[in-house]
N, C-alpha and C positions, 0 to 999 in steps of 0.2 A: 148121507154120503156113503158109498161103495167104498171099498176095497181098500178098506185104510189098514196103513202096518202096526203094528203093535209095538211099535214104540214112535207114535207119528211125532212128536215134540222135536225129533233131529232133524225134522222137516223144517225147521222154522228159522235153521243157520246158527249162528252163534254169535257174542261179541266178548271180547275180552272190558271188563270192568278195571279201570286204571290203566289198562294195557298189558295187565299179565293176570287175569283169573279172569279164564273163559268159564261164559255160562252159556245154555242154549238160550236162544230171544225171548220164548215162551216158559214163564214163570208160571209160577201159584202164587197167588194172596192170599194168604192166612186168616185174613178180619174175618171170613166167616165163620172159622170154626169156633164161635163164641155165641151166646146169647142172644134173645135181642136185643136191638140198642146197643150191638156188640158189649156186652154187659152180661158178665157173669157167663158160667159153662154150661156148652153147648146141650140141647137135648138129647141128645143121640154122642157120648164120649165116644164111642165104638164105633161110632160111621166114621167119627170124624179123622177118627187114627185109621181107619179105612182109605180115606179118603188122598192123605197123606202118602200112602204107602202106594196106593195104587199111581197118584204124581209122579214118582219114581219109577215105577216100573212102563209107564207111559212116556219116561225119557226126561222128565223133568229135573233140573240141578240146579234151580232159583228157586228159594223160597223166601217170601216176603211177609217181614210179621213185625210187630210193635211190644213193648213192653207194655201200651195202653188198651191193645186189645182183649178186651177181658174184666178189665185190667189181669191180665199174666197168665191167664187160663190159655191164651194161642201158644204161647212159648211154651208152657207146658209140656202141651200136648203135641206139641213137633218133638219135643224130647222123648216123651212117653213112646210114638210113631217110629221114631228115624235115629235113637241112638242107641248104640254109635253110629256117625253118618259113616255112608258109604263114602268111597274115594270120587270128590270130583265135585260134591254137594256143598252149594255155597247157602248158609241161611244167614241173611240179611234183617237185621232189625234199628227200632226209633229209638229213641227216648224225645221228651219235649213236651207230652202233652198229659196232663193231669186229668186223670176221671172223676167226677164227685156224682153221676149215676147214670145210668142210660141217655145213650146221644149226647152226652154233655163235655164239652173237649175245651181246657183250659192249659193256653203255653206257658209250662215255665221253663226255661233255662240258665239257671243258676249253677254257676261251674261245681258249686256240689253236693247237689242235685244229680245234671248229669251223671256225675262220677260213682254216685252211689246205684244210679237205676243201670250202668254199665257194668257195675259189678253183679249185681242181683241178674241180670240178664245172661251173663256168663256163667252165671251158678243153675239156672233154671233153665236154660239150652245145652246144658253140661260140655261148653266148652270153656278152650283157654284163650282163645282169640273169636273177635266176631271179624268176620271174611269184610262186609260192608253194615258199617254206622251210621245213622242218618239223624240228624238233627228235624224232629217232626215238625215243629215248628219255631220261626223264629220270634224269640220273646219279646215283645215290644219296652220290657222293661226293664232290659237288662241287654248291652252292647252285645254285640254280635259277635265284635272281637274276645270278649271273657268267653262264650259258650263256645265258640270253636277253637279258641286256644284251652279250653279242658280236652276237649276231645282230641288234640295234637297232643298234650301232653299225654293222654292216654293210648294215642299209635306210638308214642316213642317209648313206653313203655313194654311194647307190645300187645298190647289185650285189644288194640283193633288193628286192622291191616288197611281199608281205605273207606273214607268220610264222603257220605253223601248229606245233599239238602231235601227239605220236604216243600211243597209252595211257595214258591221266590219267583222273584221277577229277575229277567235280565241284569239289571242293576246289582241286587241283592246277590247273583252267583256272583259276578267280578269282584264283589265288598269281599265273600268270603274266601275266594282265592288268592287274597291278599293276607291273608290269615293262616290258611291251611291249602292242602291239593284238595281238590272235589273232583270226584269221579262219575257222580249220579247227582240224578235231579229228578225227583219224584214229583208230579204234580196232574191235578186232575185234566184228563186230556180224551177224550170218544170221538166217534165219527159227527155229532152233533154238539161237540160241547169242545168249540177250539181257542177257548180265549187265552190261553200257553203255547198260541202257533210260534209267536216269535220267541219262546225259551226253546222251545224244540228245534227252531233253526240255529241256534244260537247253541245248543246240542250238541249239533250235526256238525256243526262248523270246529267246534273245539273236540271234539271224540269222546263228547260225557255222555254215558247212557242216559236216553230217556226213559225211566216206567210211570207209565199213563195208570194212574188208578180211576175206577168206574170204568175200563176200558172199553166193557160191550154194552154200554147204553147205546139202544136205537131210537128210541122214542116212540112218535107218530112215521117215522121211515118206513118201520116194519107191514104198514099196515097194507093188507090187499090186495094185489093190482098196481101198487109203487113199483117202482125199480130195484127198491132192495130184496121187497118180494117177486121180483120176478128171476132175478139173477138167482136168489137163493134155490127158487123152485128148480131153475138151471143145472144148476148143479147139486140138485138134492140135498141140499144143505141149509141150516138153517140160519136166521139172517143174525144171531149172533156170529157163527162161524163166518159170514157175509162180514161181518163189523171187523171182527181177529184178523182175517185174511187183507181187510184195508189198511188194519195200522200195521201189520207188518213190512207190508209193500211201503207204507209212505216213508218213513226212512231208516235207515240201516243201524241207527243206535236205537232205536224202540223197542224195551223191551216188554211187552203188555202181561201183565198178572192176573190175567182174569181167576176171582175165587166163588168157593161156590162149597156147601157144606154136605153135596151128594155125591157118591163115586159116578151114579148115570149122568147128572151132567158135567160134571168132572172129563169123563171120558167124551160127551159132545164137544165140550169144547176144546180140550186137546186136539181132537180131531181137524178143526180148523187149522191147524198150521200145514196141513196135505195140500188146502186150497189153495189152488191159482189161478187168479184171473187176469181175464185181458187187458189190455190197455183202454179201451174201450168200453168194458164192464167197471173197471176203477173210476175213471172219469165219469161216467153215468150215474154212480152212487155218489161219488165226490160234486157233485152237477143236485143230486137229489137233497143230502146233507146240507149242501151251502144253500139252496134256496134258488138257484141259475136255474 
């Protein structure tokens, strides 16, 4: 891509979270700035607060991270990176899911539990409020209503300001808004992997943010001679940017986090939210994606 500005990220619009903390649409995700297996710290500590810093001056004011990434090394090192935040910067984190090593993700949600990895969270992103809370998973073993009634008991307290979910169906959001407000719904969502079409309408229709994690999976799309390749060569761009620039367009609460532990593709992919395609080139990749 040409002639991008240097801060492309205000390119991408904004949404207000709950209704009253505007973010821009174009996030960071945090999970990489860790290990493999997102497990244990990163190789490079100094890119990765690099990497961070450079988010922000690229326009970014969503950052998304977990207490499980790492386990703690992400929050960390946003702290080590970005505080104090600057005015306007929202970081967004989980609790829910227990590490015991590399790749390995086990839910608990036990109200204190919870309550203890929201304090420790708060202590190691050196704030007094987290901006949005997410419950990473919901625990099969323990009611829904106990884990999000700690987390309500914890906004009335003040130390969170508004409660998101992580992988829930339809169903599963309405159980817990009967429980608490939900303002977000995090669930894995790409141009080839749409099995949360109907949470994301469902989104759309109540004004909860969507953020898609895995955002810029392309797959076999990407490949030669497709149409993802041919739009991207289009517009010089590449067919993640091609992927960023589709989930934007498709609806107006998406906010995509693509993360990445390099400032050069860091700055590729911010780059994407300058793109804009036709109606025509959306449909042709949405036509290639679905298999039509």
């Amino acid at each position: 891509m040409s002639g991008t500005s240097t801060r492309p990220v205000e390119k991408s619009g904004t949404f207000k979270l709950g209704g009253d903390l505007p973010v821009h649409r174009l996030g960071y995700g945090a999970m990489q700035l860790t290990g493999p297996g997102i497990w244990g710290p990163p190789k490079d500590r100094a890119e990765a607060v690099r990497v961070l810093r450079r988010a922000l001056e690229l326009g970014v004011d969503f950052i998304d991270t977990a207490d499980s990434y790492g386990p703690y090394y992400s929050e960390e090192i946003i702290a080590e990176a970005l505080h104090p935040y600057a005015k306007g910067v929202v970081v967004a984190t989980k609790a829910g899911l227990v590490r015991t090593g590399p790749n390995e993700w086990h839910p608990v949600g036990a109200p204190k539990y919870l309550r203890q990895e929201l304090e420790l969270s708060l202590r190691r992103l050196k704030l007094e409020r987290i901006d949005l809370y997410q419950l990473h998973r919901i625990d099969p073993k323990v009611p829904v209503e106990e884990s999000l009634g700690e987390l309500k008991a914890l906004q009335q307290e003040g130390k969170i300001r508004h409660i998101g979910l992580s992988e829930v169906s339809v169903a599963e959001i309405e159980q817990a808004r009967k429980v608490v407000d939900i303002v977000s719904v995090q669930n894995r969502y790409n141009l080839t992997d749409r099995v949360h079409e109907k949470v994301l309408d469902y989104c759309e229709k109540e004004k909860l943010g969507f953020i898609p994690w895995f955002p810029l999976a392309t797959g076999g799309l990407a490949k030669p001679g497709g149409t993802l390749d041919s739009v991207a060569k289009k517009h010089n761009a590449t067919p993640s940017q091609i992927a960023l620039a589709w989930l934007l367009e498709r609806s107006p609460v998406m906010l995509p986090i693509p993360g990445t532990s390099s400032v050069k593709h860091l700055e590729e992919n911010l780059a994407g939210a300058e793109l804009k395609l036709g109606k025509e080139e959306l449909a042709a990749v949405d036509a290639q994606a679905s298999g039509r």
